[in-house]
N, C-alpha and C positions, 0 to 999 in steps of 0.2 A: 491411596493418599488423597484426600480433599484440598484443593488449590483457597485462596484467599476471596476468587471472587466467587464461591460459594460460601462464604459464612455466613452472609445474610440469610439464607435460606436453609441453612442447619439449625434444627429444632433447639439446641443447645444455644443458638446467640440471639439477638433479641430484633424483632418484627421492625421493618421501617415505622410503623406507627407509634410504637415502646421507642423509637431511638428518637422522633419529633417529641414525643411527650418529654423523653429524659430532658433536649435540650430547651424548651420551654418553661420545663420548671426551672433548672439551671439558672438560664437567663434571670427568670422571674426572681429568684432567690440572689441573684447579684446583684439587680437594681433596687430590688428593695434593704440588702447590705448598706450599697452605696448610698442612698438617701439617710438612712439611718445613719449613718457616719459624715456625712454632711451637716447633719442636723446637730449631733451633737457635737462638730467643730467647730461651729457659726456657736454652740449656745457656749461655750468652752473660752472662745475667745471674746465674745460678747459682754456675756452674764447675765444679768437677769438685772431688773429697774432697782428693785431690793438693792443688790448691790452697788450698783451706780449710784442712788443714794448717800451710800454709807461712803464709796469713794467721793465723792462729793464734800460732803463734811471733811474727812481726815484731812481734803486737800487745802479748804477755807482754813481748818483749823492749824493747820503748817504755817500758812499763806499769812496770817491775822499775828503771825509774829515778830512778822515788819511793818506793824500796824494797819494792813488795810486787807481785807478775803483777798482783793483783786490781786492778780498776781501783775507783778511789777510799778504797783501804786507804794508810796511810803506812809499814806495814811495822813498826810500832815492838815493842818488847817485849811484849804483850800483842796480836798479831797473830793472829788466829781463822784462819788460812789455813796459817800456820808447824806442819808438825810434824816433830820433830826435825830442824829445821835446812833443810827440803825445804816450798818454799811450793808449792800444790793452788790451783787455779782450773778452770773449765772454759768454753771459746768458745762465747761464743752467736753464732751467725750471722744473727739477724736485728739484732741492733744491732752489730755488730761488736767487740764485750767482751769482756774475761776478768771472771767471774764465781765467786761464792765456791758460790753454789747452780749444782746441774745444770740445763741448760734442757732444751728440747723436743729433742728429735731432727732433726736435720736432714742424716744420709749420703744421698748421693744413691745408689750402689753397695751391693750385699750383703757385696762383699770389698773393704775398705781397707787399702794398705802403708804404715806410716810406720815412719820411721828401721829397716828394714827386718826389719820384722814385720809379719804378716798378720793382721789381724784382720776378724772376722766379723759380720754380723751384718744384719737384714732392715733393708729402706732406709725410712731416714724415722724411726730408733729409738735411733742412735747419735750421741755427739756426742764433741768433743775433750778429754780431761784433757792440763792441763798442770802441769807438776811441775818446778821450779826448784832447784837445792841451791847454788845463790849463783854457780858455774862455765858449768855445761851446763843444755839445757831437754831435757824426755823429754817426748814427745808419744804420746798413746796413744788409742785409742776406746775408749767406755764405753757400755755400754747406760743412755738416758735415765731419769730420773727414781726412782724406789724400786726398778729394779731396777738401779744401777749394780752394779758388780762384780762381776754373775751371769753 
C-alpha cells in the first residue's frame, strides 16, 4: 500500500514542476478574470461619453419645463443662465444635473462626437455644455473648470 507522501513521486501524479506550471497559469487566468470584470463594471456603471451626452440632453430637456436647462432656476426674466435668448448650463455626472457652474471633468475617451463634431481633449478633463435657444439643444465638450473655452 503507497502512503500520501509518495504521491508526488508516483509516476501516475503530476511532477513538482507540472504542479508550479498548473498554479501559475491558475493564478495567471484569475487575474486576468478579475481585470476583465473590473473593466467591464467601471464601463457598466460608467457608460461611455456617447451616452452621457444623450443623458445630458434628456436631462436639460426635463429641466427646460420649468423654464430654464438649470436645474432649480425658474427661467424668469432676470435668469443668470439666459444670454441672448440661448440658456448655458453644464452636466454634472456625478449627480446627474444641469448646472449653471462648470464641474469636474468627467470624459472617459480623449476624442468625443456629439451632434457631429469632434471634439478633443485628455480623459478626465472635459465635460458637457449645453445650450438651449427655446427650439433646439446644442451639446458640446468644454475643458473643466477655468480653462473652459480654451
Amino acid at each position: 500500500m503507497q502512503t500520501t507522501s509518495h504521491k508526488l513521486n508516483s509516476p501516475h501524479a503530476l511532477s513538482l514542476i507540472e504542479t508550479i506550471c498548473f498554479l501559475c497559469f491558475t493564478a495567471t487566468a484569475l487575474a486576468l478574470f478579475a481585470t476583465a470584470f473590473a473593466t467591464y463594471t467601471r464601463s457598466v456603471k460608467i457608460g461611455n461619453d456617447r451616452l452621457m451626452a444623450e443623458t445630458a440632453q434628456r436631462v436639460a430637456s426635463l429641466n427646460s419645463i420649468d423654464g430654464c436647462i438649470v436645474k432649480g432656476c425658474d427661467g424668469g426674466s432676470a435668469c443668470p443662465h439666459t444670454q441672448n435668448g440661448v440658456q448655458t448650463g453644464y452636466f454634472d455626472h456625478d449627480t446627474n444635473t444641469i448646472t449653471g457652474e462648470i464641474p469636474r471633468g468627467y470624459n472617459e475617451y480623449h476624442t468625443m462626437e456629439t451632434g457631429g463634431r469632434t471634439f478633443e481633449g485628455k480623459a478626465g478633463t472635459m465635460v458637457i455644455r449645453i445650450e438651449y435657444d427655446g427650439t433646439a439643444y446644442t451639446l458640446s465638450w468644454v475643458r473643466e473648470g477655468n480653462n473652459a473655452g480654451k
